[in-house]
Backbone as CSV, one residue per row, in Angstrom:
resi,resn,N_x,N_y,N_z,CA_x,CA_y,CA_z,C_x,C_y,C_z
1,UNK,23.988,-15.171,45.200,24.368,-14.985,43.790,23.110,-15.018,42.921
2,UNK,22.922,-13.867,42.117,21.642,-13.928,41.113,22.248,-15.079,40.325
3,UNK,20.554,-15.795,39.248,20.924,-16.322,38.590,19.795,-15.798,37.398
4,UNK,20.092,-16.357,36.495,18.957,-15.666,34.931,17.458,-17.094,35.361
5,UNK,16.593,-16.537,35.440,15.028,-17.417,35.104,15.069,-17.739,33.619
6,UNK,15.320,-18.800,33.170,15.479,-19.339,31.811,13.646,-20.341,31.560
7,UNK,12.973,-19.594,30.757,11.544,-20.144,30.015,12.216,-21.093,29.191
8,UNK,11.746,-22.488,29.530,12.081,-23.625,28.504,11.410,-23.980,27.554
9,UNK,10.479,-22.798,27.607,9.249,-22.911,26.204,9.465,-21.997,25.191
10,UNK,10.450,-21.076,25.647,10.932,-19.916,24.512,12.256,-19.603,24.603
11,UNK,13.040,-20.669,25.307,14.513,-20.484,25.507,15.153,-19.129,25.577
12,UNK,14.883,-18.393,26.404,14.989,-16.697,27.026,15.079,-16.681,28.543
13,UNK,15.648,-15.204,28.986,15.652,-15.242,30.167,14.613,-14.443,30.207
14,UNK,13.667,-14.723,31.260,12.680,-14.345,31.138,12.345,-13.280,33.127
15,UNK,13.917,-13.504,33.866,13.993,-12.631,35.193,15.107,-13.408,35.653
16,UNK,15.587,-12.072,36.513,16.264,-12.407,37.711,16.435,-12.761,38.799
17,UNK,17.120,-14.095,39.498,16.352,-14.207,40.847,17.442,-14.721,41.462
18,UNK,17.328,-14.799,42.421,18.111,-15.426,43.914,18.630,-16.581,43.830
19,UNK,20.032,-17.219,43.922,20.095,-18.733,44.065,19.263,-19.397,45.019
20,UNK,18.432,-20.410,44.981,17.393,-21.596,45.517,15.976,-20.569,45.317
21,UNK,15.641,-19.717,44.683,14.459,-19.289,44.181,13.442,-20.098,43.379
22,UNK,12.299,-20.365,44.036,11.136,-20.807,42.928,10.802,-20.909,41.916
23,UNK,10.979,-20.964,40.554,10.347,-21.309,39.625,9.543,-22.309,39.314
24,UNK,8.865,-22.056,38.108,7.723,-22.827,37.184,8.290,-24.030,36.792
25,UNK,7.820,-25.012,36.331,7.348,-26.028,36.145,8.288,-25.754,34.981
26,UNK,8.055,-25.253,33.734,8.699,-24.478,32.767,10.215,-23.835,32.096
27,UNK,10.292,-23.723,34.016,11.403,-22.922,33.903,12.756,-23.027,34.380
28,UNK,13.918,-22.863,34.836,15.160,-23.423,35.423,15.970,-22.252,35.852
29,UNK,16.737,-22.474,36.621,17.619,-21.210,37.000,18.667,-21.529,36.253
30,UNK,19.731,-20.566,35.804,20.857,-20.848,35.593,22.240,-19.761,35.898
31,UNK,23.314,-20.168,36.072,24.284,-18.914,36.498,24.337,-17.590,34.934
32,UNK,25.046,-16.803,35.524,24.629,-15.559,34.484,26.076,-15.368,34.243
33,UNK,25.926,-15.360,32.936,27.336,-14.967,32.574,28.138,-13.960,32.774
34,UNK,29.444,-14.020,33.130,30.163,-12.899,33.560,30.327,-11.698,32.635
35,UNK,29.951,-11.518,31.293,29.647,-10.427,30.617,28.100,-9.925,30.010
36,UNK,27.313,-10.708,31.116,26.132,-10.486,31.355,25.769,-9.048,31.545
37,UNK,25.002,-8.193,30.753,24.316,-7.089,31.374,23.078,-6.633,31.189
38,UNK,22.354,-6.418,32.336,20.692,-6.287,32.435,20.207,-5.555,31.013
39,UNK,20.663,-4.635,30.348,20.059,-3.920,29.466,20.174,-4.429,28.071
40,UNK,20.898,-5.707,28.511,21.068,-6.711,27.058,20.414,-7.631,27.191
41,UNK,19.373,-7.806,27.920,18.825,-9.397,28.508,17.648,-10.421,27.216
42,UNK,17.560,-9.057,26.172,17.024,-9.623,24.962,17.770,-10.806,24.061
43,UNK,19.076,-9.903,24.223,19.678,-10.629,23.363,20.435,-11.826,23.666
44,UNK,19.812,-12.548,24.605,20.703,-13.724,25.047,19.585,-15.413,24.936
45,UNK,20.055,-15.503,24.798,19.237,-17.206,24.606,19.925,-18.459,24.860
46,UNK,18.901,-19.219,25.280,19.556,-20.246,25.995,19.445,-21.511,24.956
47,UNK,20.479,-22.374,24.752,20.970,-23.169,23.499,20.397,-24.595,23.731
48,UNK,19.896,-24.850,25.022,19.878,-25.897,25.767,20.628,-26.785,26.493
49,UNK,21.905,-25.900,26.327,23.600,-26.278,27.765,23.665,-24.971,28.107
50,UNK,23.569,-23.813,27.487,24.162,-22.266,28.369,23.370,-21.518,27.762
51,UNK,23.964,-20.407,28.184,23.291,-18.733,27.471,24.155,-17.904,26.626
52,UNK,23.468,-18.108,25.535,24.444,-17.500,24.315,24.346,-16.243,24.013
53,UNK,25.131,-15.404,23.973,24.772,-13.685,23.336,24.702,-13.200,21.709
54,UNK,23.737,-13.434,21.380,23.584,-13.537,20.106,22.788,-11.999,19.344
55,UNK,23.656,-11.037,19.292,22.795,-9.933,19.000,21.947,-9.510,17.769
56,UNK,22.761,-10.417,16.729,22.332,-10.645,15.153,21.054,-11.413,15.495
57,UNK,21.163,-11.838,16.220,19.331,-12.687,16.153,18.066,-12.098,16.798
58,UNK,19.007,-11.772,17.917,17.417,-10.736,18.094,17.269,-9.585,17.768
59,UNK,18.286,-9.132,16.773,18.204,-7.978,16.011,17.228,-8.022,14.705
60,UNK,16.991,-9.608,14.211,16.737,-9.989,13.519,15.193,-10.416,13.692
61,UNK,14.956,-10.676,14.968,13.591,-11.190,15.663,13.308,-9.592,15.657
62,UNK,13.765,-8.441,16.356,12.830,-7.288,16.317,12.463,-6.807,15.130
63,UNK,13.277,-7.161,14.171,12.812,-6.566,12.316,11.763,-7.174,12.446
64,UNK,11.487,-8.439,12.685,10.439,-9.111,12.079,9.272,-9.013,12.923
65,UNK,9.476,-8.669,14.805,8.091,-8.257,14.804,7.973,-6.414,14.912
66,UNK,8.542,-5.506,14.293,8.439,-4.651,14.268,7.353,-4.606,12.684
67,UNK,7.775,-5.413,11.736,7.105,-5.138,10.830,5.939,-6.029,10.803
68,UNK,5.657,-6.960,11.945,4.214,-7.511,12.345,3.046,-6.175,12.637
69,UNK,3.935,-5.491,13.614,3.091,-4.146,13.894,2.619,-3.650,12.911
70,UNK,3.918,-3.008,11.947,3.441,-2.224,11.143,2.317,-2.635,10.198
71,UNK,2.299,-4.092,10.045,1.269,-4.282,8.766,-0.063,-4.205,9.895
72,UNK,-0.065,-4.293,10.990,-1.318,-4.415,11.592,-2.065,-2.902,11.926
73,UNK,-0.904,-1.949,11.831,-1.069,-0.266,12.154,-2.006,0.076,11.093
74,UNK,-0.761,-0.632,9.254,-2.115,-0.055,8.484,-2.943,-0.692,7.957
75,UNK,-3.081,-1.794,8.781,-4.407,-2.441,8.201,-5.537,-2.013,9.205
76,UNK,-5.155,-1.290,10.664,-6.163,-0.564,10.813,-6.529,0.778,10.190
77,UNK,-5.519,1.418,10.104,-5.611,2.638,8.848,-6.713,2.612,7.825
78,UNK,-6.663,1.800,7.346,-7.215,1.210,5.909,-8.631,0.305,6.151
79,UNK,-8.709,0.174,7.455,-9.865,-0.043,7.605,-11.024,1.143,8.488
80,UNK,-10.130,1.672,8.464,-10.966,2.996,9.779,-11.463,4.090,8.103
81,UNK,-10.749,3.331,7.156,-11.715,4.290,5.506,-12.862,3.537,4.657
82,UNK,-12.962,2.378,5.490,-13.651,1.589,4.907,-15.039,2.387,4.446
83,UNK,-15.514,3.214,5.391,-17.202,3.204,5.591,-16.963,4.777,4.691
84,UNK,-15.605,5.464,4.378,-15.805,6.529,3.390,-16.009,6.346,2.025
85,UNK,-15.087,5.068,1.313,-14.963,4.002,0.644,-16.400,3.893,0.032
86,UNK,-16.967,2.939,1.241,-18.364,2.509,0.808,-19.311,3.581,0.712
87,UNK,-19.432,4.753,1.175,-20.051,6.005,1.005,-20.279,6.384,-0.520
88,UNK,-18.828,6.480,-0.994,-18.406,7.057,-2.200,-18.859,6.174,-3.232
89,UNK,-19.011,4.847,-3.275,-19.025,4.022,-3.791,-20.991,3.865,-4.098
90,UNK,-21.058,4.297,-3.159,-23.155,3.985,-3.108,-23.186,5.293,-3.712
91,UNK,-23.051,6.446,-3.565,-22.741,7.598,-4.157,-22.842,7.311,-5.659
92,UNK,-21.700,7.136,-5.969,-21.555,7.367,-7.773,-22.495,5.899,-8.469
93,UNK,-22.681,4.932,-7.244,-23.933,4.089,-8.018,-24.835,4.266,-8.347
94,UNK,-25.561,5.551,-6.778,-26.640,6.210,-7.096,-26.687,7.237,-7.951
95,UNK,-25.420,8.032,-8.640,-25.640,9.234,-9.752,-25.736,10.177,-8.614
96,UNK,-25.482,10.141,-7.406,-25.226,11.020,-6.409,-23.419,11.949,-6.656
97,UNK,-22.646,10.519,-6.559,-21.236,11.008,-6.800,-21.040,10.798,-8.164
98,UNK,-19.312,10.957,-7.982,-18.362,10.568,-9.127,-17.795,9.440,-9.133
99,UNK,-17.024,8.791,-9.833,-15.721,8.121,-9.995,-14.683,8.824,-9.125
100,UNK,-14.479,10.004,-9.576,-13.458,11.032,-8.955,-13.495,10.290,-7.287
101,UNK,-14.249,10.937,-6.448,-14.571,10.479,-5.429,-14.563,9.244,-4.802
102,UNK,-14.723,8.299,-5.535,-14.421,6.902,-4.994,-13.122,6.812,-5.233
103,UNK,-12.084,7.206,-6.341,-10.853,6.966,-6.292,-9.594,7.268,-5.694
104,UNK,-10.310,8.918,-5.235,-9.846,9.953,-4.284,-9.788,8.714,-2.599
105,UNK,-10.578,7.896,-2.561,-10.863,6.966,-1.575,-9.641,5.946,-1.619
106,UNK,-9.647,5.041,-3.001,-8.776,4.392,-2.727,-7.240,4.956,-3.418
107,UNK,-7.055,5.835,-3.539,-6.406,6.871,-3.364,-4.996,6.786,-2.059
108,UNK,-5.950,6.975,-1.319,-5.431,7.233,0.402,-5.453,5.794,0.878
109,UNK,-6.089,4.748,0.678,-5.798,3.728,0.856,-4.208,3.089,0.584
110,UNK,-3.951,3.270,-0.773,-3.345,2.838,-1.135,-1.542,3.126,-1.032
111,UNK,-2.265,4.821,-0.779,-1.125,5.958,0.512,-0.641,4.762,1.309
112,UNK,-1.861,4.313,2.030,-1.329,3.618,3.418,-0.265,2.508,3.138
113,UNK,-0.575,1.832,1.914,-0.063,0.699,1.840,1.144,0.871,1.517
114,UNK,1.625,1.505,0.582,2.528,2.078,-0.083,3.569,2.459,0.924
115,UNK,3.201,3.396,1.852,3.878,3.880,2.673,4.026,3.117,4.367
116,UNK,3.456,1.789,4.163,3.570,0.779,5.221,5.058,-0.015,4.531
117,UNK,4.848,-0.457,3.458,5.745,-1.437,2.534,6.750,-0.262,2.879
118,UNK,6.933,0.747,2.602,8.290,1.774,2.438,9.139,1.540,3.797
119,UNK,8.055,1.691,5.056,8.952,1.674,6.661,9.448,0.018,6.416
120,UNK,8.943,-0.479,6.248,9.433,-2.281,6.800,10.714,-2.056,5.816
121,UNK,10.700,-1.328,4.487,12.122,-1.081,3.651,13.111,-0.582,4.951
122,UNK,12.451,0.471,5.610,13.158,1.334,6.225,13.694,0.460,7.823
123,UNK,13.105,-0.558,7.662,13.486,-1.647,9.090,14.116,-2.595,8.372
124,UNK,14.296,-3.001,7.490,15.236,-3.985,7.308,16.898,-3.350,6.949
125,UNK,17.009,-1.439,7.129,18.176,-1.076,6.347,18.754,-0.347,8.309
126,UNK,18.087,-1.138,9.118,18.458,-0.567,10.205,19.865,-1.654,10.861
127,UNK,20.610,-0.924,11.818,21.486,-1.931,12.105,21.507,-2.615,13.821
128,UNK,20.440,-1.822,14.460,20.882,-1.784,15.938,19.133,-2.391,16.585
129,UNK,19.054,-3.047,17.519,17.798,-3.163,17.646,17.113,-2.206,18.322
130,UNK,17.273,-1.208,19.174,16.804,0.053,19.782,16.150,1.055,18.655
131,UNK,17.147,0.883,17.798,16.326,2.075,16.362,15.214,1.279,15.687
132,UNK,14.897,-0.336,15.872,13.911,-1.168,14.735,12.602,-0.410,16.338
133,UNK,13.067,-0.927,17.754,11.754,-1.066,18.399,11.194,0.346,18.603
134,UNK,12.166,1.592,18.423,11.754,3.156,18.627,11.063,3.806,17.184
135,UNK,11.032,2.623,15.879,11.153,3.424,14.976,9.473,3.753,15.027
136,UNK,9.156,4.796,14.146,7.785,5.038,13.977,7.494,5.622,12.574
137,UNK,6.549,5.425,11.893,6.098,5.449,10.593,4.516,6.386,10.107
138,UNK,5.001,7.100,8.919,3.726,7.971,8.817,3.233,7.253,7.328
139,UNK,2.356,7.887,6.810,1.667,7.956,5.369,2.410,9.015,5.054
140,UNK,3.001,8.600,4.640,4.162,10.110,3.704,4.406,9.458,1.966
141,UNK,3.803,8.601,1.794,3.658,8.123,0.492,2.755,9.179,-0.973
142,UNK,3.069,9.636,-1.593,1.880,10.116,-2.018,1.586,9.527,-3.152
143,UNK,0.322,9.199,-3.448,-0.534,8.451,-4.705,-1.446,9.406,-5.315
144,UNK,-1.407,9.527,-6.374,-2.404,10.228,-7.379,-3.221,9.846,-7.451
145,UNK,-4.536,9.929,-7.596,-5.802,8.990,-7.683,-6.110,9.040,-9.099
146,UNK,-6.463,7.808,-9.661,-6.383,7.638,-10.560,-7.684,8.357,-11.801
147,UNK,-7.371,8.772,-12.958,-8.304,9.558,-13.347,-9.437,8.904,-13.995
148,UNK,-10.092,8.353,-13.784,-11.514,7.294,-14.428,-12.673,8.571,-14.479
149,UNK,-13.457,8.374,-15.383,-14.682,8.560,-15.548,-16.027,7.371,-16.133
150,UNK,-16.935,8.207,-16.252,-18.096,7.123,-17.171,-18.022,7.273,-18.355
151,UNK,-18.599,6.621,-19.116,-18.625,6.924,-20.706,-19.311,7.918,-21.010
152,UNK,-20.602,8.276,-20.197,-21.040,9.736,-20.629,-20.236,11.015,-20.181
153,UNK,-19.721,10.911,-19.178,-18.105,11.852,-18.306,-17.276,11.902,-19.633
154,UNK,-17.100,10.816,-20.314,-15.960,10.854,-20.985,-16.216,11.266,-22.772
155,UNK,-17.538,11.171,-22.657,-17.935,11.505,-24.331,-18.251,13.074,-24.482
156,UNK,-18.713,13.539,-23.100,-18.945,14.916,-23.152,-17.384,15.723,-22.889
157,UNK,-16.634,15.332,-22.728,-15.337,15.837,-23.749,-15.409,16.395,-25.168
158,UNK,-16.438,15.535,-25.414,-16.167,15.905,-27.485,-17.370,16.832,-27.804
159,UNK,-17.043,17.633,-28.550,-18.321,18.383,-29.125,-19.437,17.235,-29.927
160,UNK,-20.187,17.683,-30.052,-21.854,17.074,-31.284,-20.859,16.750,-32.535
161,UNK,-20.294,17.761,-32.750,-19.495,17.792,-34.265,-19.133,16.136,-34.243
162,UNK,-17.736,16.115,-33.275,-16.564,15.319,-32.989,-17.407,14.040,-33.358
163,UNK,-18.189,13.957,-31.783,-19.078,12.824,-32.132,-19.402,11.857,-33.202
164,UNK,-20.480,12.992,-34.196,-21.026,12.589,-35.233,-20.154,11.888,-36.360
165,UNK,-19.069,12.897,-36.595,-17.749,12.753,-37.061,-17.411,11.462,-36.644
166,UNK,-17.287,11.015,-35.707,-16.291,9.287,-34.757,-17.504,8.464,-34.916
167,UNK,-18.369,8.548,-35.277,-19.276,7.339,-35.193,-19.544,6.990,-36.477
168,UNK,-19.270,8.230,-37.617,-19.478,7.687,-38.990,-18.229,7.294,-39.499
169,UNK,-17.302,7.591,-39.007,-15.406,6.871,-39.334,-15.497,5.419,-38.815
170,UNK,-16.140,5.246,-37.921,-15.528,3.562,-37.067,-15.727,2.527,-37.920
171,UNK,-16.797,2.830,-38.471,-17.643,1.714,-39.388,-16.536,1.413,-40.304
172,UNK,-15.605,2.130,-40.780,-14.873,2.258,-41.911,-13.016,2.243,-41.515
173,UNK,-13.370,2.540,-40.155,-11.620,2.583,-40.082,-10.873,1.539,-39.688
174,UNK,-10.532,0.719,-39.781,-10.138,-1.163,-39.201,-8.835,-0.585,-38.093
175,UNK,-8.751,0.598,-38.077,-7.793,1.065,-36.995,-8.207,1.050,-35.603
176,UNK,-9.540,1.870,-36.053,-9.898,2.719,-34.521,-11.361,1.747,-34.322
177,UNK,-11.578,0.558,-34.885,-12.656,0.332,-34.575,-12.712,-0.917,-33.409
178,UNK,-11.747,-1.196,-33.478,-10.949,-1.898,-32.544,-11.132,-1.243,-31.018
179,UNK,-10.582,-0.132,-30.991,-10.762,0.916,-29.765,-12.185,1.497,-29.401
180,UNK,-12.950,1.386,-30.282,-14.372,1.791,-30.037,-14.888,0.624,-29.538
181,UNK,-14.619,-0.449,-29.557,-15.900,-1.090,-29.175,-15.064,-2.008,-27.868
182,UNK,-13.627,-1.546,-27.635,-13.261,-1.823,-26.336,-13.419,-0.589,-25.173
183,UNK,-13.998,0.412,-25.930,-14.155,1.561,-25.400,-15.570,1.499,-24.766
184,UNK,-16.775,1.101,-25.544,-18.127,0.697,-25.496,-17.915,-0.511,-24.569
185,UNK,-17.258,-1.704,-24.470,-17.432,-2.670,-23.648,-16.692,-2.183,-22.170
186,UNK,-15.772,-1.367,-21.890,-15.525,-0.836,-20.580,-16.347,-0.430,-19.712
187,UNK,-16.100,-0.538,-18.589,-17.384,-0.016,-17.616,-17.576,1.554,-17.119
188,UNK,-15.783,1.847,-17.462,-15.464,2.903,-16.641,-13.784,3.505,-18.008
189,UNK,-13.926,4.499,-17.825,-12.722,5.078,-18.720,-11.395,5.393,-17.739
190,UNK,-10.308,5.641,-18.219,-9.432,5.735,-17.748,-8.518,6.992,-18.199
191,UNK,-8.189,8.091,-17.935,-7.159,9.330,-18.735,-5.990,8.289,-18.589
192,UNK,-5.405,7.820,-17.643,-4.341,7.551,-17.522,-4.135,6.156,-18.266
193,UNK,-4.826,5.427,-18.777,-4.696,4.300,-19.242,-3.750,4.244,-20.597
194,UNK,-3.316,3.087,-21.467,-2.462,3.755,-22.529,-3.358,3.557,-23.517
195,UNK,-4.158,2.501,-23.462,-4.871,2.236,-24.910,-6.021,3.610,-25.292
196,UNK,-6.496,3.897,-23.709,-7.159,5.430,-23.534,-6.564,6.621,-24.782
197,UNK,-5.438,6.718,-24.097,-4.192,7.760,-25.194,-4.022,7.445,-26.620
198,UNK,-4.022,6.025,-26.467,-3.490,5.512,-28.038,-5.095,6.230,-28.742
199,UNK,-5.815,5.478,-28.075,-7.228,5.892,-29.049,-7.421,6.878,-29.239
200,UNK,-7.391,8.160,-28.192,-7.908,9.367,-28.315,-6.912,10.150,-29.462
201,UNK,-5.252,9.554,-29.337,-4.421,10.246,-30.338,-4.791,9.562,-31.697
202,UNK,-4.843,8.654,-31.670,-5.398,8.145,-32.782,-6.497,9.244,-33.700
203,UNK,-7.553,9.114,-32.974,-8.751,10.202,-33.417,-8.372,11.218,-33.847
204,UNK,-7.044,11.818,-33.414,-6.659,13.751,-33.946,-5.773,12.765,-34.866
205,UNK,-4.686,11.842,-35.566,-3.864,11.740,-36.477,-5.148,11.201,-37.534
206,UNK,-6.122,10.760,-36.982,-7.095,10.544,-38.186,-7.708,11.654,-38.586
207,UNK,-7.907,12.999,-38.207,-8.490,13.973,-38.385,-9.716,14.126,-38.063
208,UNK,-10.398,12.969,-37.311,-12.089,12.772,-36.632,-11.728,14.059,-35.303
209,UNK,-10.626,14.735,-34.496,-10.638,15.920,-33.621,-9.468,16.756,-33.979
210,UNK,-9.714,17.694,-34.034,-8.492,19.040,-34.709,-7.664,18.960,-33.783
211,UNK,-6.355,19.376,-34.493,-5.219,19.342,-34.096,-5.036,19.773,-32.572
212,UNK,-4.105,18.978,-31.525,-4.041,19.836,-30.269,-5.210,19.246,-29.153
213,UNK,-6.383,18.941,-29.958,-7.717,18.365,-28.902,-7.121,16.678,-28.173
214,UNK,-6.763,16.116,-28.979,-6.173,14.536,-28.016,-5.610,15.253,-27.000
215,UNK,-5.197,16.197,-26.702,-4.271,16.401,-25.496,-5.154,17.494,-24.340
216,UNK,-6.364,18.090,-25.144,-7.120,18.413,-24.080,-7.956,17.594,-23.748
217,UNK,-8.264,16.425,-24.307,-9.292,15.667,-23.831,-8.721,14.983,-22.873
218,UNK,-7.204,14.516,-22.595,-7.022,13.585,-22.255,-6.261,14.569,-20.841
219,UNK,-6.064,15.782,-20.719,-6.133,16.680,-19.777,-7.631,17.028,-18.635
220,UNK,-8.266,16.862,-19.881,-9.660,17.396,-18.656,-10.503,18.495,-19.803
221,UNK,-9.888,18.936,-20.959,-10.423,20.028,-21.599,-12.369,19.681,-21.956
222,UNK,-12.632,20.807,-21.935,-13.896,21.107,-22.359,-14.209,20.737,-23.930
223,UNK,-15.352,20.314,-24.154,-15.881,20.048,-25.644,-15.673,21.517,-26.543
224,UNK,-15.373,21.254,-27.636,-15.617,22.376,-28.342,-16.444,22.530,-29.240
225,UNK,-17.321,23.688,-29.659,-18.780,23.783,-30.303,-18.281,23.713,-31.711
C-alpha cells in the first residue's frame, strides 16, 4: 500500500512511497486518502493529525509566489536599462544629450513597472491555480515620457521680442512674478506640469505673448520673430 512522504518542516507531501519505506529524520509516512489524486498533491497539507485538501490555500500560496516572480522578472527588466539610463544621463550632463533622452529612459522603466503591478492585478482576479502558475506577462503598459526641458530649451520657445517684453512685466506684475522666479529656481522645466501651463497661459491673458502662442509653446512650437 503507497503511503504520502509528509515534510514536517513544511507540512506537505513531499512523495510517494511504499509501506515500511525510509524516510528522513524530518519526515513520516502517512496513509493517503481515499480521494487522494497524484495531480492534486499541491493542494493537500498535513494539519499535524491528517491530510487536509485545501484548494483555496494553495491557490492562494501560488498568487503569492507567482507574483514573487513577477516582481523579480521586472526588476531584472529594469535593471538590464540601467547602463542606457546612465548613458543618457552623462549625456545631457555633458551637453552631449537631452532631457528628452534620459526620460525616453525612464520612460520604459516605468513601462516595466506599471505593467508588472497590472499582471499581479491580473493574478489576484484568477480562480484556478494552473492559470496563476501558466500565466505569463509582457510590458504592454504604455507611458509617455515625460516632456522636461532646460531653461535655455525652454526660453528659446519665445522670440527676443517675447522675452524682452516678460522680463520688463515681472518686476511689476505681483501675478506672474511669483512664476518667474519659481521658474528661475527649477532645474529642469516641465510641458506637462500645471503651474508650467498656468504660467505660460498666464503670459498670453497678460498680453506679454499674442494670442494662440501659450498653446504653441506649451506644444513644442517654434519662437516667433
Amino acid at each position: 500500500m503507497q503511503k504520502a512522504i509528509i515534510d514536517l518542516n513544511l507540512n506537505a507531501i513531499v512523495g510517494i512511497a511504499n509501506a515500511g519505506a525510509t524516510v528522513e529524520k524530518h519526515q513520516m509516512l502517512l496513509d493517503l486518502p481515499e480521494d487522494f489524486q497524484p495531480a492534486d498533491v499541491a493542494e493537500w497539507a498535513y494539519d499535524g493529525h491528517s491530510l487536509v485538501h485545501d484548494p483555496a490555500a494553495f491557490l492562494k500560496q501560488a498568487k503569492a509566489a507567482r507574483k514573487v516572480r513577477i516582481k523579480e522578472e521586472a526588476r531584472r527588466l529594469i535593471a538590464d536599462t540601467d547602463w542606457r539610463l546612465n548613458r543618457a544621463r552623462e549625456r545631457e550632463a555633458a551637453g552631449w544629450g537631452t532631457l528628452a533622452e534620459v526620460d525616453a529612459e525612464l520612460a520604459e522603466r516605468e513601462a516595466i513597472r506599471r505593467s508588472s503591478n497590472a499582471a499581479e492585478q491580473a493574478i489576484d482576479a484568477l480562480t484556478d491555480a494552473a492559470s496563476v502558475q501558466a500565466y505569463a506577462w509582457t510590458v504592454d503598459v504604455a507611458v509617455a515620457a515625460p516632456r522636461r526641458m532646460t531653461h535655455k530649451q525652454f526660453m528659446a520657445r519665445f522670440s527676443d521680442a517675447e522675452i524682452q517684453g516678460m522680463l520688463k512685466a515681472f518686476g511689476d506684475n505681483p501675478a506672474l512674478r511669483p512664476w518667474w522666479e519659481r521658474f528661475s529656481l527649477a532645474r529642469d522645466i516641465s510641458l506637462d506640469d500645471a503651474v508650467t501651463q498656468s504660467g505660460v497661459q498666464a503670459l498670453e491673458a497678460a498680453g506679454l505673448i499674442a494670442k494662440g502662442r501659450a498653446a504653441e509653446v506649451l506644444a513644442g512650437g517654434a519662437a516667433h520673430g
